[in-house]
C-alpha positions as CSV (number, residue, x, y, z in Angstrom):
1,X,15.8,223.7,-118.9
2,X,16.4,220.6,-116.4
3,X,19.3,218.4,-116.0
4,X,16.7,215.7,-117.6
5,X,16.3,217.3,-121.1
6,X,16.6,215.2,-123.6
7,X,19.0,216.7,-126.6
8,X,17.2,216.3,-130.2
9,X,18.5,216.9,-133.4
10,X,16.1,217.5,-136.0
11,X,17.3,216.8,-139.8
12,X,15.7,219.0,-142.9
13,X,16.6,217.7,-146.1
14,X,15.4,218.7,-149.6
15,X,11.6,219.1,-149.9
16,X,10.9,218.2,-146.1
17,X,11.2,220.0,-143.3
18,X,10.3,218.3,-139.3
19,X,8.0,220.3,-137.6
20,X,8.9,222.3,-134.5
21,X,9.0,220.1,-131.1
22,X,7.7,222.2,-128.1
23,X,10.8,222.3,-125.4
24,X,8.1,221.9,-122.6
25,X,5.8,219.3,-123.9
26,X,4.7,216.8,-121.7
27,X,7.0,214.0,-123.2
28,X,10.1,216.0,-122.8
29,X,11.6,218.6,-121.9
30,X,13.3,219.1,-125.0
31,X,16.3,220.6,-126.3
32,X,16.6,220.7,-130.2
33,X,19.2,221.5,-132.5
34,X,18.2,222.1,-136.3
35,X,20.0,221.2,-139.4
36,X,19.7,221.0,-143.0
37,X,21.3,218.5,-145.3
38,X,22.4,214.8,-144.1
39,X,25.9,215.9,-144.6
40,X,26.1,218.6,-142.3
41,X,24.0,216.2,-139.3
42,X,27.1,213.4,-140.1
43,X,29.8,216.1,-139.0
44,X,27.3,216.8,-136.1
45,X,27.1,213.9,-134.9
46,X,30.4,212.5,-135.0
47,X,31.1,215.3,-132.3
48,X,27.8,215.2,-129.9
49,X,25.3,212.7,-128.7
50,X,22.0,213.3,-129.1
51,X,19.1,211.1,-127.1
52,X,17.1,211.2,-130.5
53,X,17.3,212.3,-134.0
54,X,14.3,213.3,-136.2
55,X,14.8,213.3,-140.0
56,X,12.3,214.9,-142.4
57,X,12.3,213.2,-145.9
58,X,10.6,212.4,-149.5
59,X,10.9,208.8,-150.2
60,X,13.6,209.3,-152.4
61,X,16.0,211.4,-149.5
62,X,14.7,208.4,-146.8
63,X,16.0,205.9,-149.7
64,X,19.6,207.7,-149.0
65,X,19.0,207.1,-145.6
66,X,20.2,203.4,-145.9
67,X,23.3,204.3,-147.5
68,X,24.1,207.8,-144.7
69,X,27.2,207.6,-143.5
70,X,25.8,209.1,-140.1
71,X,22.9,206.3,-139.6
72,X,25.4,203.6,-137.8
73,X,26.5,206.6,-135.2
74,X,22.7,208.0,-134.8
75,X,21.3,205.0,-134.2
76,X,24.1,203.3,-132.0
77,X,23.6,206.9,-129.7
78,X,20.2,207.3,-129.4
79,X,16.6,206.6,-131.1
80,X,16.1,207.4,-134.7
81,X,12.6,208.7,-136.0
82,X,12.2,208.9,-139.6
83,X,8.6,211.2,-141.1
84,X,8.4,210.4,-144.9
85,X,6.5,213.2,-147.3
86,X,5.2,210.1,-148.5
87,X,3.8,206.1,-147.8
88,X,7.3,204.5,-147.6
89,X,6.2,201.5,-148.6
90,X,6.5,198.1,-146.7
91,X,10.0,197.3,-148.1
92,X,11.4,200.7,-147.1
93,X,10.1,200.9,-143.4
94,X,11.5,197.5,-142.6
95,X,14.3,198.1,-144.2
96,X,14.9,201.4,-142.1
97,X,13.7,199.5,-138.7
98,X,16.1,196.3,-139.7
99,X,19.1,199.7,-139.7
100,X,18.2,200.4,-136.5
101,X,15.6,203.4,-137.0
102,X,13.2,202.9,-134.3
103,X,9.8,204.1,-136.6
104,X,8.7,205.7,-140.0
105,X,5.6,208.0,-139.6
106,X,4.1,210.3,-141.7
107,X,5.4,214.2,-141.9
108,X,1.7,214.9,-141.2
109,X,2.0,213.5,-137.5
110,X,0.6,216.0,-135.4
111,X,3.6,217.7,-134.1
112,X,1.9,218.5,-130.6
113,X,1.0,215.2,-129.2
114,X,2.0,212.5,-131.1
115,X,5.6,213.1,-132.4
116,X,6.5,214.1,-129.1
117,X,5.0,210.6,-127.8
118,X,7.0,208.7,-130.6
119,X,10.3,210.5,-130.1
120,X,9.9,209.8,-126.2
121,X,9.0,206.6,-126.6
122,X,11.5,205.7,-129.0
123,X,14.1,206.9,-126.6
124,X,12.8,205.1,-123.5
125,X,12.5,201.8,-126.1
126,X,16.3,202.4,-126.9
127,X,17.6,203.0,-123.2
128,X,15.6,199.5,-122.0
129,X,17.2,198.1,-125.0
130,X,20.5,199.1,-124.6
131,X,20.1,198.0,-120.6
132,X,19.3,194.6,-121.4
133,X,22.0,194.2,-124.2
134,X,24.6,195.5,-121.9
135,X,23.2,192.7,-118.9
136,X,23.3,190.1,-121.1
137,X,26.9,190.9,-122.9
138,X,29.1,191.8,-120.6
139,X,31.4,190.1,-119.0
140,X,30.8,190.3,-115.5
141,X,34.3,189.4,-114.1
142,X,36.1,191.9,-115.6
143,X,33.0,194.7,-116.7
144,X,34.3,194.2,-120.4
145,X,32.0,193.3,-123.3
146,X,31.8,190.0,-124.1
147,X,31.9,187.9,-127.4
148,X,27.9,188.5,-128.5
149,X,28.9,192.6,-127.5
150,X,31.7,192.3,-129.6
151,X,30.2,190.7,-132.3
152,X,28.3,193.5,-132.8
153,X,30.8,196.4,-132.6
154,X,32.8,194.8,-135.4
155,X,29.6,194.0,-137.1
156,X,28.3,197.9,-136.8
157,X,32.4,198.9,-137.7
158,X,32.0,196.6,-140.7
159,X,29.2,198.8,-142.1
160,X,30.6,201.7,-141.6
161,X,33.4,200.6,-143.5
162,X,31.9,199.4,-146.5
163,X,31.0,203.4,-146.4
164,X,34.0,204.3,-145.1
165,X,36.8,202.5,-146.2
166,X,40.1,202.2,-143.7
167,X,42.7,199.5,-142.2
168,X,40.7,198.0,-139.4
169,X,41.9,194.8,-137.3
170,X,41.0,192.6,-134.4
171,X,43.9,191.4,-132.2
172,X,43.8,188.6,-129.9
173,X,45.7,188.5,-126.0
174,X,46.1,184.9,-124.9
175,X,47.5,185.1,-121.6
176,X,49.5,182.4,-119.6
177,X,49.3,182.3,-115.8
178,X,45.8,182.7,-114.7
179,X,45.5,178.8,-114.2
180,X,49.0,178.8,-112.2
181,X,47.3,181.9,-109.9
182,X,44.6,180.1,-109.1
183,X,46.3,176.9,-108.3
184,X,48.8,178.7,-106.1
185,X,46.6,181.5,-104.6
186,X,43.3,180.5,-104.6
187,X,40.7,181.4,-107.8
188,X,39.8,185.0,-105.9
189,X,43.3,185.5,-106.7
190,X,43.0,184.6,-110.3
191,X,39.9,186.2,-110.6
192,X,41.5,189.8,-109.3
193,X,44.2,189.1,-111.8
194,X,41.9,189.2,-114.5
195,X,40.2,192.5,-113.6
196,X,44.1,194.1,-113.3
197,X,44.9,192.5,-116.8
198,X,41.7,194.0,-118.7
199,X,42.6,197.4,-116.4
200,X,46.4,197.5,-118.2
201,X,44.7,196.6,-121.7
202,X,42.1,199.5,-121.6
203,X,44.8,202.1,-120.5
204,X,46.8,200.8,-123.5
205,X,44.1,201.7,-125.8
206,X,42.8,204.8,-127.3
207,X,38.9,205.5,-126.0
208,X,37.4,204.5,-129.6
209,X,39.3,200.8,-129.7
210,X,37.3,198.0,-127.5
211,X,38.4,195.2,-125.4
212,X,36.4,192.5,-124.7
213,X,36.9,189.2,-122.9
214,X,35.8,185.8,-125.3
215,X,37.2,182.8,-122.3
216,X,39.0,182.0,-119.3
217,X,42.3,183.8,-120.8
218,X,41.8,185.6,-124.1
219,X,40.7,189.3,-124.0
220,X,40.1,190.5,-128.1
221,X,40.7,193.9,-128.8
222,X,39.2,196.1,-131.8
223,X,41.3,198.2,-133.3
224,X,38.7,200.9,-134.9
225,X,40.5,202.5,-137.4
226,X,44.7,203.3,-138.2
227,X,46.7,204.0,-140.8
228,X,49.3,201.3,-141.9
229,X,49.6,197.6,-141.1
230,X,52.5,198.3,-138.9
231,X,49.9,200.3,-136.4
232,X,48.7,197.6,-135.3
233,X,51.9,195.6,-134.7
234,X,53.1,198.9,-132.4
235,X,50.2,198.2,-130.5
236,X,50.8,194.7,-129.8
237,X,54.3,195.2,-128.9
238,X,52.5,198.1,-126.4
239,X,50.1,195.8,-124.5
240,X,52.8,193.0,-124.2
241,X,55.0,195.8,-122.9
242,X,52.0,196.8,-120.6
243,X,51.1,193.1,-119.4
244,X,55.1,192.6,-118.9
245,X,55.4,193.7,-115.3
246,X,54.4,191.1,-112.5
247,X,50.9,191.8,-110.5
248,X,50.9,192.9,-107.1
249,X,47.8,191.0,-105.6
250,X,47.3,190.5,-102.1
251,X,50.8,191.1,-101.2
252,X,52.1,189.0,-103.8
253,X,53.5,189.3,-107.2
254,X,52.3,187.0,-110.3
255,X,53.4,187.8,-113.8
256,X,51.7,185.7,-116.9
257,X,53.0,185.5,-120.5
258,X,51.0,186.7,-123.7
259,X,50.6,185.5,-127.2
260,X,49.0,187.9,-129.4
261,X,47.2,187.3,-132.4
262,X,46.1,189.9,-135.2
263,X,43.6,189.4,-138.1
264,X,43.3,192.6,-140.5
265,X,40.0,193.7,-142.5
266,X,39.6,192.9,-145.6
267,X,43.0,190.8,-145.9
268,X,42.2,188.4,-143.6
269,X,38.5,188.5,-143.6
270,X,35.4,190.6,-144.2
271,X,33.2,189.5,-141.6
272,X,33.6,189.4,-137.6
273,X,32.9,185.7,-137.0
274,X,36.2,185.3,-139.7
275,X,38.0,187.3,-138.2
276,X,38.0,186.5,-134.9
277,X,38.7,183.3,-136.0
278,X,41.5,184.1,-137.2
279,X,43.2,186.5,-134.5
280,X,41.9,183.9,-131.8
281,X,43.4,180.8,-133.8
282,X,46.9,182.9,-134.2
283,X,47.1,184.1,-130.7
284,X,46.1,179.7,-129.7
285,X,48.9,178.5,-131.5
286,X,51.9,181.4,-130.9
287,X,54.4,181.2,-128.7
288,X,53.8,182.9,-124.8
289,X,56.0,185.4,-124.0
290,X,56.9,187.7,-121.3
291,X,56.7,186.0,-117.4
292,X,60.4,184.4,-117.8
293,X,62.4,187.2,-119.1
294,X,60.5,189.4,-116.4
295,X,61.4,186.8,-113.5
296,X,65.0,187.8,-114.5
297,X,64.3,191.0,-114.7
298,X,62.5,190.6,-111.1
299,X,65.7,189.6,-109.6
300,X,67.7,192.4,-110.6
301,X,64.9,194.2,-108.5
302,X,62.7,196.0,-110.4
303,X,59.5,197.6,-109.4
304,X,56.1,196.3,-110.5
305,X,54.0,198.4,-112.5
306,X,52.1,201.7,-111.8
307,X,48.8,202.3,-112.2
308,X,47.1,199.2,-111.9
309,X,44.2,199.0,-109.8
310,X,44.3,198.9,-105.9
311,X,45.5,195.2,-104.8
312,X,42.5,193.5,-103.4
């Protein structure tokens, strides 16, 4: 098989099974896994990507569909083709589209030609998709995601945990010093400083939270999933620790301040526009802290921080 084979995993469930894709047809080639039961496919895809998932259903198991616990991460990975036993209905193919599933065909699609045409296209309709969504929401300063991107990861988190239920929060990083940077240094200075700050944010994180840049100086991370309330609070007193040290930048040294704000899901809101509200208004109004106890610190003669990125 070639490095371009695209990975497929094919869902049975009861009282449909998907027909067998050809590895070499002429819209692949294809690699497929097989499994029976939604419940096993969730466990399997919480581990693997696939580039496309094929699920075999009556109208009663594509129903469930809507409620599986593994749609958000099969859809957010890769394109989702649904054959129904049965005429879904008008109701229940939109419905399934409007989840993210990219189409509903029969189980009696001829396995040879056109399910491997749907599957491929589906996939190629995904990757254009995902290209486009990632050009128009990222924020291309710093390469993080911006508001509209994270708008919909909270959105797509939110879902999940309706299904899912677990502490979930979005914190707010208001930093102080970017407008002094650029007023002193230049705004290429400012603008490098930026880059260095999301660097220090994203190494503070684990690889499943998000950060994501909403203005001129607040960066909004999502905290995915944790156990207690206090979590969260460790890891604002981490990223202040990690934005602490000065910046070396062109062979000088700027340190900035940081207020941090933190709305939790459900207590302080059950919807992302609320609750980034609410971290964003907390971290407006708090108190800055961090460049003048550093500046001290500075003058006893301490080193600035490792592993920030090369100074420009």
């Amino acid at each position: 098989m070639t490095a371009d084979a695209l990975n497929l995993l094919l869902i049975d469930t009861d009282g449909a099974t998907v027909p067998d894709i050809a590895a070499t047809s002429a819209f692949g080639p294809f690699v497929t896994v097989r499994l029976t039961g939604l419940a096993e496919a969730a466990l399997r895809l919480a581990g693997q990507r696939f580039d496309g998932v094929v699920v075999a259903a009556t109208n009663v198991e594509a129903r469930r569909l809507l409620a599986w616990s593994g749609l958000s991460q099969a859809v957010t990975d890769g394109a989702v083709v649904v054959l129904t036993t049965d005429d879904p209905g008008n109701d229940l193919a939109v419905r399934l589209v409007h989840a993210g599933v990219q189409d509903v065909l029969p189980l009696a699609t001829d396995p040879v030609d056109a399910l491997p045409r749907a599957v491929r296209l589906g996939i190629e309709r995904k990757s254009q998709d995902r290209q486009t969504r990632k050009a128009y929401a990222t924020d291309l300063m710093t390469g993080l995601p911006n508001q509209s991107q994270l708008v919909e990861h909270v959105n797509q988190l939110l879902a999940l945990r309706e299904r899912e239920p677990a502490p979930m929060a979005l914190m707010a990083v208001r930093v102080e010093g970017l407008a002094t940077a650029e007023a002193r240094h230049g705004e290429e200075t400012a603008n490098v400083l930026r880059r260095k700050i999301a660097v220090r944010l994203r190494m503070g994180l684990r690889a499943s939270d998000v950060v994501a840049s909403v203005g001129a100086d607040t960066f909004v991370v999502l905290l995915s999933k944790f156990q207690e309330a206090q979590d969260a609070e460790r890891v604002a007193d981490k990223l202040r620790e990690a934005l602490h040290p000065p910046f070396p930048i062109a062979g000088t040294e700027v340190a900035v301040a940081v207020a941090i704000g933190t709305a939790h899901h459900p207590a302080d809101g059950r919807d992302a526009a609320t609750l980034l509200r609410r971290a964003v208004g907390l971290a407006a109004s708090g108190a800055a802290s961090g460049r003048d106890g550093f500046a001290n610190h500075l003058e006893r003669g301490a080193a600035g921080a490792a592993n920030d990125e090369p100074n420009d």
